[in-house]
VOPAMAR-560538 format. One record per atom (N, C-alpha, C): residue in three letters; x, y, z. Coordinates in steps of 0.001 Angstrom, whole numbers, plus 500000, padded with zeros to 6 digits. Each point is the difference from the previous one (the first is absolute). Example, Ala and Ser with C-alpha at 12.3 -4.5 7.8 and 13.67 -1.06 7.14 Angstrom:
<atoms>
ala513190494310507800/ala499110501190500000/ala500900501200500000/ser499650501050499280/ser500820501190500060/ser499230501090500730/
</atoms>
This chain:
<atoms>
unk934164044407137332/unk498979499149500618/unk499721500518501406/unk498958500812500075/unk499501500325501184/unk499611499069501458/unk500806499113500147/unk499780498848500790/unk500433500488501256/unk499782499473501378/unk499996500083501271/unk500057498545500731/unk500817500089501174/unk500146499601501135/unk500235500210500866/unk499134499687501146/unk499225500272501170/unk501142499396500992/unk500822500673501093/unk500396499489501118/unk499395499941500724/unk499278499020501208/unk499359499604500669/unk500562499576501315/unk499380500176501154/unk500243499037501325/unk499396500503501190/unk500058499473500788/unk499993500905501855/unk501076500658500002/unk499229501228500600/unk501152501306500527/unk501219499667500231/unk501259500767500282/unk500817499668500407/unk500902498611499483/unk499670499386499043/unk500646499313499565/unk501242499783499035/unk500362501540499759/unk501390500499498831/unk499329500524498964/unk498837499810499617/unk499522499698498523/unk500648501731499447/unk500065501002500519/unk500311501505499744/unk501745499894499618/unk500657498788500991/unk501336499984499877/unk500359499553498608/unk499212498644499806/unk500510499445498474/unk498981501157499048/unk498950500508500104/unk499478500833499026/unk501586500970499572/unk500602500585501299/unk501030501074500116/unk501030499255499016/unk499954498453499834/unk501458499803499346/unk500083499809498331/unk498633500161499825/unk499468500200497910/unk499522500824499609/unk499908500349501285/unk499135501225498750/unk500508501462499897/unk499801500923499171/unk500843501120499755/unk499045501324500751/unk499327499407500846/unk499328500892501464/unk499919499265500571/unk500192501069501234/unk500340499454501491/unk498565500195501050/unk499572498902500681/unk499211500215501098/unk500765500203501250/unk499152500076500681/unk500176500725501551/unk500153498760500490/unk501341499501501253/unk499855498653500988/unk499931500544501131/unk499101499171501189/unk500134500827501145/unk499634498550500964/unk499808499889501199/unk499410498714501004/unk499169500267500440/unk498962500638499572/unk498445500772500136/unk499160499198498913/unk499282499339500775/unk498815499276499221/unk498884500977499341/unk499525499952498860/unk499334501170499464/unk499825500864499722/unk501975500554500419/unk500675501149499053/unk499221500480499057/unk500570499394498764/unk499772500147498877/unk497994499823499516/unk499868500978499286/unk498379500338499901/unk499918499756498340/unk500949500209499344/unk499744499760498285/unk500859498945499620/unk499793499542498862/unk501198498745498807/unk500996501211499300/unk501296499220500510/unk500882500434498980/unk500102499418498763/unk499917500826499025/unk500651499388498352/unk500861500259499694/unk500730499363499560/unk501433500172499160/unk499909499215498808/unk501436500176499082/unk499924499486498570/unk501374498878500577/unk499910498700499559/unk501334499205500187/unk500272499700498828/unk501632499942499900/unk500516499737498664/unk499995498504500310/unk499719498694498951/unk500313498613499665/unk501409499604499398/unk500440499353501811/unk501538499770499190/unk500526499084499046/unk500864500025498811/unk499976499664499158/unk501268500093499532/unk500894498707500184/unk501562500285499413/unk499861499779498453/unk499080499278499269/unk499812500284498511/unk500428500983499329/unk499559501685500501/unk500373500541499895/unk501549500688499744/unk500610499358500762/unk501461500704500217/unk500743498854499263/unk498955499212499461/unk501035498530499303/unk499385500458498355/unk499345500620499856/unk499728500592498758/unk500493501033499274/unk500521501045501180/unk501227501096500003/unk501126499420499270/unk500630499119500656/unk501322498942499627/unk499919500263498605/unk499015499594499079/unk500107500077498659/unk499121501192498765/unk499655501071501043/unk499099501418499551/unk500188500745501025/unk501103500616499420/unk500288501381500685/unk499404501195500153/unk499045500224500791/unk499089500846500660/unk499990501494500972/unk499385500599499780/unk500575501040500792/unk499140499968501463/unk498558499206499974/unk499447499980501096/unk499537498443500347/unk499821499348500724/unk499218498930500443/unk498645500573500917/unk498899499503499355/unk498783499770500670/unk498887499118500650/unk500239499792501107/unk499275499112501091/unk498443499762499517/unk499596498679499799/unk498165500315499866/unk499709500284501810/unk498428500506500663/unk499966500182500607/unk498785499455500610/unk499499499620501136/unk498527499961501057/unk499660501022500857/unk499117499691499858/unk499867501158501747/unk499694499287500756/unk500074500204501362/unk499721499629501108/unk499175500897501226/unk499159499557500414/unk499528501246501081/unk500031498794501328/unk500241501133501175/unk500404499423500830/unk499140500075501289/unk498889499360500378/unk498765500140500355/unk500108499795501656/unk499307501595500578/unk499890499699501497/unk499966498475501205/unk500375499801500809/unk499886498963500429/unk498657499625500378/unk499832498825500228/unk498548499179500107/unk500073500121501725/unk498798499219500424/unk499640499671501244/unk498207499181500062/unk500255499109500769/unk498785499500500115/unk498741501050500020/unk498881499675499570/unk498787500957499790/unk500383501353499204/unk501142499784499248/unk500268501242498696/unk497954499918498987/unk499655498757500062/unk498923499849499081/unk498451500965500567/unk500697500413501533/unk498720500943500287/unk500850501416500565/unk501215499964499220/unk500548501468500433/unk501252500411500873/unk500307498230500741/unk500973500571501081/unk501157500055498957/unk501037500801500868/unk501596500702499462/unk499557500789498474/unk500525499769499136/unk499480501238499032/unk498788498934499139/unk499688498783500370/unk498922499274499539/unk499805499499498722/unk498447501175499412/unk499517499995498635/unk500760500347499319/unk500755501004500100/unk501165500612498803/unk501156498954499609/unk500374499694500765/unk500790499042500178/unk499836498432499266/unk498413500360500093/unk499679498426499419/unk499899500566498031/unk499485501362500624/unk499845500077498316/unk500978500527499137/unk500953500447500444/unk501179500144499182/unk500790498277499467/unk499579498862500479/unk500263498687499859/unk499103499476498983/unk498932500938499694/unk499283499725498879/unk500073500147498656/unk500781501428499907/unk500699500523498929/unk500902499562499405/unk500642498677500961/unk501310499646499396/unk499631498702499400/unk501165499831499469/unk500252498349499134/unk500233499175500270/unk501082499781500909/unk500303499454500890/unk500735499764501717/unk500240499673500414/unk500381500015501314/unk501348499566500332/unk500694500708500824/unk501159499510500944/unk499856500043501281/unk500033499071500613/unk499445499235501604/unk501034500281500749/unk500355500737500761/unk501206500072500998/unk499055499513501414/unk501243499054500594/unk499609499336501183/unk501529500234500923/unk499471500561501544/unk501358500118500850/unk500491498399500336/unk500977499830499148/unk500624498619500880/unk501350500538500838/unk499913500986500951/unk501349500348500875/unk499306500652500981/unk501100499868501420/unk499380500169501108/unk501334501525500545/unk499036501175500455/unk500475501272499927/unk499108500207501714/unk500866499909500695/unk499005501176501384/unk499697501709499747/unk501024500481499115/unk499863501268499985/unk498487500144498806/unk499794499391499697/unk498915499787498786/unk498832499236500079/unk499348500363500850/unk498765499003500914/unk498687499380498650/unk499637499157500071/unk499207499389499238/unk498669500272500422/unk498797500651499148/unk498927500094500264/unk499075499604500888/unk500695498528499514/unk498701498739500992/unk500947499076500954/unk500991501006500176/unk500688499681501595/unk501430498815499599/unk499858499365498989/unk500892499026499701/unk500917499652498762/unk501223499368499274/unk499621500140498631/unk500159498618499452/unk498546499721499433/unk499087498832499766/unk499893500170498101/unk500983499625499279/unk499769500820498159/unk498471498965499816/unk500273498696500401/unk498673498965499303/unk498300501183500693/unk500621500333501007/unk498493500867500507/unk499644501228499554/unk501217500886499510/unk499714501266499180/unk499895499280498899/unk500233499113498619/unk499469499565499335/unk498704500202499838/unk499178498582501024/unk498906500173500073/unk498916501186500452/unk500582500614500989/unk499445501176500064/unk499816501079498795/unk500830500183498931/unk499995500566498820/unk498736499806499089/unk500161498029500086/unk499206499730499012/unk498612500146500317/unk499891500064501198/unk498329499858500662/unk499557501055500019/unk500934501309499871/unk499205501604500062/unk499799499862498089/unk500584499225499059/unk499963500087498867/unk498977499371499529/unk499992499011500754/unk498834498827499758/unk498399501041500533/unk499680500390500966/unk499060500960500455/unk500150501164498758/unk500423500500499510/unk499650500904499137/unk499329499643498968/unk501030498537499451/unk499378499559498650/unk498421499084500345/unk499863499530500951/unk498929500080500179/unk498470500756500462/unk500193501203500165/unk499592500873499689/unk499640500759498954/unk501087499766498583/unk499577500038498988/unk498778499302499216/unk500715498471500213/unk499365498879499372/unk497895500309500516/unk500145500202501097/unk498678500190500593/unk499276500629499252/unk500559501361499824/unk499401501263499400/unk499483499595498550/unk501200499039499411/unk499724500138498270/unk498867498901500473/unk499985498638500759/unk499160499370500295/unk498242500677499950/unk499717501013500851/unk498737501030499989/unk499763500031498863/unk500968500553499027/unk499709500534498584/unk499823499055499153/unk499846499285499787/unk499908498534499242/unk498692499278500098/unk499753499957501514/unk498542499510500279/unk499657500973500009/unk500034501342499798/unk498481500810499228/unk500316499228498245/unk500589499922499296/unk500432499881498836/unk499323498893499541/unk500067498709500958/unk499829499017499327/unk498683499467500264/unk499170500844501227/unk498651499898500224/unk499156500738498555/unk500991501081499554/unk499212500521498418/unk499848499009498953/unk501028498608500308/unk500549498945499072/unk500760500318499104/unk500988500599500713/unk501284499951499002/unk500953498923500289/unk499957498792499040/unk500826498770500345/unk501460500284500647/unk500937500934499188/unk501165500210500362/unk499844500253501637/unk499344500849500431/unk500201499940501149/unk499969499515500890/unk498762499046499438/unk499827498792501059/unk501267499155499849/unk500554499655498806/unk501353499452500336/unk500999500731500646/unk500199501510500109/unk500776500181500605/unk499820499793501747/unk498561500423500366/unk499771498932501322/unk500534498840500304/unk500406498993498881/unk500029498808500730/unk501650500445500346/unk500605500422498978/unk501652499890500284/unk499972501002501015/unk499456500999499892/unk500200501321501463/unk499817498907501780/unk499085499369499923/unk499366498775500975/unk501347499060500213/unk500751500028499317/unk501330498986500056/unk501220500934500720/unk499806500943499144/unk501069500986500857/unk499837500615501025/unk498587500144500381/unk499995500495501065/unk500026499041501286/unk500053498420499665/unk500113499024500898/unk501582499764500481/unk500849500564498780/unk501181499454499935/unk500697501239501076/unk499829501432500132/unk500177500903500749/unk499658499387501107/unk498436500026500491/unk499866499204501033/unk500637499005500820/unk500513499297499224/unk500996498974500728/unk501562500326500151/unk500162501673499566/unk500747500247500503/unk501390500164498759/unk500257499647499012/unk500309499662498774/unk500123501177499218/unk500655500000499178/unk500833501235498891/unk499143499796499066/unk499239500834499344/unk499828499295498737/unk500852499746499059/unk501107500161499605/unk500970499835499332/unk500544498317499924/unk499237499381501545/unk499499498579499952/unk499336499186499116/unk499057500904499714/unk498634499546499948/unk500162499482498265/unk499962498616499794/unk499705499925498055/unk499012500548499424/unk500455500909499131/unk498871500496498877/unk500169500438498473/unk498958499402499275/unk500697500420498749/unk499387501381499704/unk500489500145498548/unk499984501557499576/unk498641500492499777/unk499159499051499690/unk498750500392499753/unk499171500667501442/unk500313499016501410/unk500120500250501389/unk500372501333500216/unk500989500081499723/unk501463501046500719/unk498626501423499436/unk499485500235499042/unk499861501407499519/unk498892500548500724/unk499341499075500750/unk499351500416501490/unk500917500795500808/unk500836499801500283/unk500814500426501066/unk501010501026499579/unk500056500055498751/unk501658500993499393/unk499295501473500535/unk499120500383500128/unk499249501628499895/unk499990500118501580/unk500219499128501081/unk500280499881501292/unk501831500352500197/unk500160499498499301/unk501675500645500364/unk500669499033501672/unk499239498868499683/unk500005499660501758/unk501674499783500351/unk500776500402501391/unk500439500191500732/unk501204498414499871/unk499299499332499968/unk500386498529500709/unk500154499185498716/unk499531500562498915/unk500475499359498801/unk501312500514499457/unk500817500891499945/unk500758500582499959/unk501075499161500036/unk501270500069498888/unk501021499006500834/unk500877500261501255/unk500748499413500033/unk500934500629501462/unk501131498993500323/unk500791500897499973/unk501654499823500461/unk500320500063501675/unk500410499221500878/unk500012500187501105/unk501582499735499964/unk500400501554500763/unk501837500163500518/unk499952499490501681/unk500768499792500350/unk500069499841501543/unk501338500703500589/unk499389501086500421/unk501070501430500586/unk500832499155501037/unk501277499621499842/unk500763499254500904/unk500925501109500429/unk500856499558501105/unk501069500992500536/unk501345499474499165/unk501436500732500732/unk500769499670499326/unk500810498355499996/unk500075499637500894/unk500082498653500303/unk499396498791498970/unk498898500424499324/unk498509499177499657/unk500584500221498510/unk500887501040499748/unk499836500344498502/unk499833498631498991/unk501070499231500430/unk500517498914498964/unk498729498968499992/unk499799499647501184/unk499541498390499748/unk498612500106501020/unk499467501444500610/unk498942499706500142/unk499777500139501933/unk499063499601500474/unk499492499705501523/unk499163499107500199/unk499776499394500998/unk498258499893500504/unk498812500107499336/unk500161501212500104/unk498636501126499492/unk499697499153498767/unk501652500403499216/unk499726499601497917/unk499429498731500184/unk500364499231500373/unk499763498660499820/unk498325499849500519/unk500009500341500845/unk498456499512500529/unk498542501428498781/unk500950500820499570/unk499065500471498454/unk499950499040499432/unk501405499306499402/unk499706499279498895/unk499488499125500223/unk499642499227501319/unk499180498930499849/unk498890500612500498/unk499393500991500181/unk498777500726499671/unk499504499711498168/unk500976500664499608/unk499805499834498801/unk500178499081498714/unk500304498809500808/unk500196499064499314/unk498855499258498672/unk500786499884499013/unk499234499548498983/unk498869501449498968/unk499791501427500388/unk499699500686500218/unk500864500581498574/unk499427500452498944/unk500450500878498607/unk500714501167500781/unk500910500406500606/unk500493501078500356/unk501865499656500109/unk500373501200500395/unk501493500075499766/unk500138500479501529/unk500871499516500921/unk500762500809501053/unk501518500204499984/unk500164501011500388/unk500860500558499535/unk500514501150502045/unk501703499523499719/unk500212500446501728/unk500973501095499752/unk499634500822500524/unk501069501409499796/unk500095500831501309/unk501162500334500402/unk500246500242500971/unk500338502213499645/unk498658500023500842/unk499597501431499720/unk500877501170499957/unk500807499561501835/unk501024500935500094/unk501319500272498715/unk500420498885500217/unk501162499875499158/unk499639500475498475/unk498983499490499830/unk499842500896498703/unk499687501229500074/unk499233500679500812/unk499908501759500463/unk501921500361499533/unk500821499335500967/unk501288500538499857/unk500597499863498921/unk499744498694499218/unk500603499748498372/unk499362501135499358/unk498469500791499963/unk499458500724498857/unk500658501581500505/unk500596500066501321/unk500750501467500143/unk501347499941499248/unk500711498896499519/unk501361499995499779/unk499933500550498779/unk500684500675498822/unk499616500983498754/unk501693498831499132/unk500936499916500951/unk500985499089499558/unk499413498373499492/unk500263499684498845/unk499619498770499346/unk500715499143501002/unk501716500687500104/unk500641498940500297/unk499896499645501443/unk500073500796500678/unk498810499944501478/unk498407499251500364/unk499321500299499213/unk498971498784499857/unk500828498311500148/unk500692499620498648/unk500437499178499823/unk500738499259501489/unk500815501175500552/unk500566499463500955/unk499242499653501255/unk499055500971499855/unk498509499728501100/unk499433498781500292/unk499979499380498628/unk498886498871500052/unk501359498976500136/unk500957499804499426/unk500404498704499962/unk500988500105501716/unk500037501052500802/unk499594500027501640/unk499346499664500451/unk498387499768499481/unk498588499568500305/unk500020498620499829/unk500911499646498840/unk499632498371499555/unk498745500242498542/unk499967501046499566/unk499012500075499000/unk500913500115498752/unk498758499775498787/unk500850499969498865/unk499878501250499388/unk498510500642500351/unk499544500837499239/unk498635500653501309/unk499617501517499507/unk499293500677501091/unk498425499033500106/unk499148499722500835/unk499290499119500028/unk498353500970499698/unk500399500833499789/unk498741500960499441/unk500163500284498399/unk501159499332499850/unk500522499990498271/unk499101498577499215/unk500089498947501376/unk499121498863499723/unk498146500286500470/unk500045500772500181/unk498381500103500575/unk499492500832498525/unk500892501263499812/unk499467500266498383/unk499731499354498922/unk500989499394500459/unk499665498991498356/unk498714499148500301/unk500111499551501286/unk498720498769500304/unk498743500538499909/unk500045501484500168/unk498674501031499975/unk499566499875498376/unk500853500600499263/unk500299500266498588/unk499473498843499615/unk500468498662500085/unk499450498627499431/unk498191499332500522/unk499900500651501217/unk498737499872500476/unk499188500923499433/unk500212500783499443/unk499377500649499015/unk499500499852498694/unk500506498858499671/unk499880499293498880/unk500654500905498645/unk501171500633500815/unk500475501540499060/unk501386499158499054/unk500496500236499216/unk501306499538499147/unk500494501556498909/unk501585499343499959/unk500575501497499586/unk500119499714498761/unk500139500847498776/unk500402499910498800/unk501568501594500373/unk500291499987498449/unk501317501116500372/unk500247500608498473/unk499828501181499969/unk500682500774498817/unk501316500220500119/unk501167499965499249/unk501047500117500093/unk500778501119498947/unk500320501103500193/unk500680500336499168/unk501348501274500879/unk500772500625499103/unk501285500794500240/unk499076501460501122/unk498836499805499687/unk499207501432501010/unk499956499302501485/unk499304499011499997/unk499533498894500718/unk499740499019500542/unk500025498855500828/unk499760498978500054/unk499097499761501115/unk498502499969499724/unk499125500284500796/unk498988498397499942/unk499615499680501296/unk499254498987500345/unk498477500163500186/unk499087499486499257/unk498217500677500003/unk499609498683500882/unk498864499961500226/unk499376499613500650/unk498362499654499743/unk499654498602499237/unk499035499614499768/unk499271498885500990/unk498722499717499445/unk499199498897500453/unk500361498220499261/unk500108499283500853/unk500313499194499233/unk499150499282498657/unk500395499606499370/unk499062499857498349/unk499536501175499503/unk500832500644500027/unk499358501568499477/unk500756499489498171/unk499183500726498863/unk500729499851499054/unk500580501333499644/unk501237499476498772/unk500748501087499314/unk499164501563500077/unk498992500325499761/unk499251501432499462/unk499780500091501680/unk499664499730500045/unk499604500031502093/unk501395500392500862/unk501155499643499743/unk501285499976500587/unk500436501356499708/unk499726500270498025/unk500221501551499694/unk499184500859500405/unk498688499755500654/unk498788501108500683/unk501036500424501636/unk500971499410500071/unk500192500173501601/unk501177501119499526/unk500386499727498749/unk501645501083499997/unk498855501548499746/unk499131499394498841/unk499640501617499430/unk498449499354499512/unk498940500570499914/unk498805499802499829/unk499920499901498310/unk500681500838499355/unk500659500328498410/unk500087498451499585/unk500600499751500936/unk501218498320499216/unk499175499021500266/unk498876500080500590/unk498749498949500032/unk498937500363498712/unk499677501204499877/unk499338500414499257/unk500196499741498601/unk501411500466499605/unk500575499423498733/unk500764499063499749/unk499982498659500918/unk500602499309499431/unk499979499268499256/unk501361499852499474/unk500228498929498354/unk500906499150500756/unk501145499995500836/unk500417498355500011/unk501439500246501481/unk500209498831500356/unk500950500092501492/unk501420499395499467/unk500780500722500099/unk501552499231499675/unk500506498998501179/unk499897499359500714/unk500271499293500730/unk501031498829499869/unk501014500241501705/unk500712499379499867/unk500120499073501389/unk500424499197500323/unk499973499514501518/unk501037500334500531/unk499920500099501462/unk501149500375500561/unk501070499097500324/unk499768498835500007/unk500873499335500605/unk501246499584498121/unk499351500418499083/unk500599500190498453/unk500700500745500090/unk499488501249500084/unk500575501507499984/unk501547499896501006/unk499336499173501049/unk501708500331500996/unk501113498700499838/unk499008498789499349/unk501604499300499406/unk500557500297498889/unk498941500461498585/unk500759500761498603/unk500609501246500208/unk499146500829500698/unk501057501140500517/unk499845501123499161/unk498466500241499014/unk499882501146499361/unk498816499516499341/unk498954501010499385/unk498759500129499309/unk500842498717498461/unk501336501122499600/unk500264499441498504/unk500032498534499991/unk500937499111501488/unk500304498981500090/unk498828498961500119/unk498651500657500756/unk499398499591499794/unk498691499318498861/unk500060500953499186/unk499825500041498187/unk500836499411499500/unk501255499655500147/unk500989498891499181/unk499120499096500561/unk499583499438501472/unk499714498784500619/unk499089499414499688/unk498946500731499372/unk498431499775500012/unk499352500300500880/unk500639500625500845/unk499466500372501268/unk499254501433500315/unk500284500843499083/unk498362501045499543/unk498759499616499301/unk499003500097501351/unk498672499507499369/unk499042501512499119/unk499480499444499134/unk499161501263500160/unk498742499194500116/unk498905500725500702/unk498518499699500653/unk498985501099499808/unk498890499465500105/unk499006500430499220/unk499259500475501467/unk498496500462499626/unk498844500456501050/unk499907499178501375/unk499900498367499238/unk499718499056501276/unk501032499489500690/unk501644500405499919/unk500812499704500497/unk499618499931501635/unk500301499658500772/unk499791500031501361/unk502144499378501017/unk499689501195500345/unk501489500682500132/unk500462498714501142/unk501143500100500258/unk500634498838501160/unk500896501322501095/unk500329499105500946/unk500564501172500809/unk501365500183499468/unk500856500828500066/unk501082499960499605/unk500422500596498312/unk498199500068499333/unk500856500481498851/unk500395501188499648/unk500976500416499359/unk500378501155498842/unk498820500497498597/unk499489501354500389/unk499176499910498987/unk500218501206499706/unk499970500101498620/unk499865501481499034/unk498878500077499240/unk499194501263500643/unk498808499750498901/unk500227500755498850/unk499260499590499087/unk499679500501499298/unk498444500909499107/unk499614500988499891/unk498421500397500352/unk500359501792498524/unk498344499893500109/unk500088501116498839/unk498559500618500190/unk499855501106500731/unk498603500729500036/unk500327501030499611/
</atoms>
C-alpha cells in the first residue's frame, strides 16, 4: 500500500529528530532555520507484538514487519503560501500525502531559538493551519472560475458544484479546516480532484523535553484544550530521549532506557501505530515455517483484494481464503487445533477480511 505521511510544523521544532527515530533514513538536524531545502522519505516498520506471539506456535525462519512511509517535510513559516522559507514546495509535498503528523515545540531550549522569538505550540499551530488554509483556498477559487464558465453553458452539475464550492470557500474564510466542514459524498467529489491541504487528517505530537516525558507541561495541556472536542489524537513524545533510545542496537538497553524515563514503551512506537490507524490501514498475516509476514490493507477491503496486495496472480485467480482469527490461532495453538475447533473458515469472493486474520489463499491461473 503505497500510502504516505506527511511530518509537518515550524522550523526548528524536532520534527527531523522524531523523523530520525522511524525511519530507516536519516535526515540532517542542525539550529539553522531553513537548513533543510527537500522532504525526507523513509519506509517505517508498524510495530506489532502479534507477530512474535504467532512465532510461539510457527516456527519461522524470518518475521516480517508491514510497513508506511513517512516523508519528513521542510519546516513552515508564516507567508510559506507566497514563498517565504522553502514555501511552495513545502506546501506541495503536503499534498501528495495522506495524511499528516503535526509536531508542535512544547519545550523551552536557549540554545535553539524559536522563529517568532518565543515558544507559543497553540501559535505555531495556528500559524500552520493558516499558510494551509491560504493554499486551499486558492485552490477552491480556481476550480470556482472553472465551473462558472461550465455552468453559464448550463451544465447543472456544476452549478451544483458552485453552491457546495460557495460553502467551502466561506468555511476557509473564517478561518476553519475543511476537515470541519459537514459534507456528504455526493458534496465531497467536488473537492477529492483538489487534494486540499486542510482536509487531510492529522495527528498532533507535542516535542516535550526530558522532564515532560511522562505526564506532559504547560504547553500539552493548553494544545489539548486547543483541541478540545476536535476528531484528532495527541500524542507527547519527548524527542531527545527517543533520538538516544533509537541509537541503542541492545534490546536490553532500550528496555532499561525507558523504564529510567518512566516509559513503558518508545513513544514513536505509539505515534506509528496512531499514523498506521489514521490511515484507515489494518494488518492481515500469512504464517508459515518460511515466514511470518504482516500485509497491509485498506480497511473493508475483501478476501480477492487482500490477495491483490501479496501477488496480483492471487487476485486474479482466485477461488477461496482459508482463514483463521488470530486471537483462535494463539489460544488453540495450531492451524490443526484450529480445524478440530471449528475454527477454520473457508470464504468466498465477498469475504471482507478483519484485522488480525490468518489467511491462505487459495487461486489457479
Amino acid at each position: 500500500m503505497a500510502l504516505q505521511c506527511g511530518i509537518i510544523g515550524i522550523t526548528n521544532v524536532g520534527k527531523t529528530t522524531i523523523y530520525n527515530c522511524i525511519s530507516n533514513t536519516k535526515g540532517e538536524t542542525n539550529a539553522f532555520a531553513f537548513s533543510a531545502t527537500k522532504s525526507n522519505i523513509g519506509v517505517v516498520q508498524v510495530p506489532d507484538s502479534r507477530l512474535y506471539e504467532l512465532e510461539r506456535h510457527q516456527v519461522t525462519e524470518k518475521i516480517v514487519h508491514t510497513t508506511v512511509e513517512i516523508v519528513d517535510i521542510p519546516g513552515l513559516a508564516r507567508g510559506s503560501n507566497k514563498g517565504e522559507g522553502v514555501g511552495n514546495k513545502f506546501l506541495g509535498d503536503i499534498r501528495n500525502t495522506d495524511a499528516l503528523i503535526h509536531v508542535l515545540r512544547c519545550f523551552d531550549n536557549e540554545l535553539l531559538p524559536h522563529i517568532d522569538g518565543s515558544v507559543d505550540p497553540v501559535r505555531d499551530l495556528e500559524t500552520v493551519d493558516f499558510e494551509l488554509q491560504i493554499k486551499d483556498l486558492e485552490s477552491v477559487e480556481k476550480k470556482i472560475l472553472r465551473l462558472e464558465r461550465a455552468a453559464k453553458a448550463g451544465d447543472k452539475d456544476a452549478k451544483q458544484g458552485l453552491e457546495f464550492l460557495s460553502r467551502v470557500k466561506d468555511h476557509l474564510e473564517n478561518f476553519n479546516n475543511i476537515s470541519t466542514l459537514p459534507m456528504k459524498d455526493d458534496e465531497k467529489r467536488h473537492v477529492d480532484d483538489l487534494f486540499l491541504l486542510t482536509m487531510k487528517p492529522v495527528i498532533y505530537v507535542c516535542n516535550v523535553d526530558e522532564k515532560s516525558a511522562v505526564k506532559g507541561n504547560n504547553y500539552v495541556e493548553r494544545i489539548k484544550e486547543k483541541l478540545k472536542g476536535k476528531d484528532t489524537e495527541v500524542l507527547v513524545i519527548a524527542g531527545e530521549i527517543e533520538a538516544e533510545i533509537a541509537e541503542l542496537e541492545n534490546k536490553e538497553d532500550r528496555l532499561a532506557f525507558l523504564t529510567d524515563a518512566g516509559l513503558d514503551e518508545p513513544g514513536v512506537d505509539k505515534l506509528v501505530r496512531a499514523a498506521y490507524k489514521m490511515l484507515n490501514l489494518q494488518t492481515f498475516f500469512t504464517v508459515g515455517p518460511k515466514e511470518i509476514k504482516a500485509w497491509t490493507i485498506k480497511k473493508g477491503m475483501t478476501a480477492p483484494q487482500a490477495a491483490g496486495v501479496i501477488h496480483s496472480d492471487l487476485e486474479r485467480g482466485f477461488i477461496r481464503a482459508e482463514v483463521m482469527r488470530y486471537n483462535d490461532f494463539i489460544k488453540l495453538g495450531s492451524e490443526h487445533a484450529c480445524k478440530e475447533a471449528g475454527k477454520f473458515y473457508i470464504e468466498g469472493k465477498n469475504y471482507i477480511v478483519d484485522d488480525g486474520d490468518i489467511l491462505h489463499i487459495r487461486f489457479n491461473v
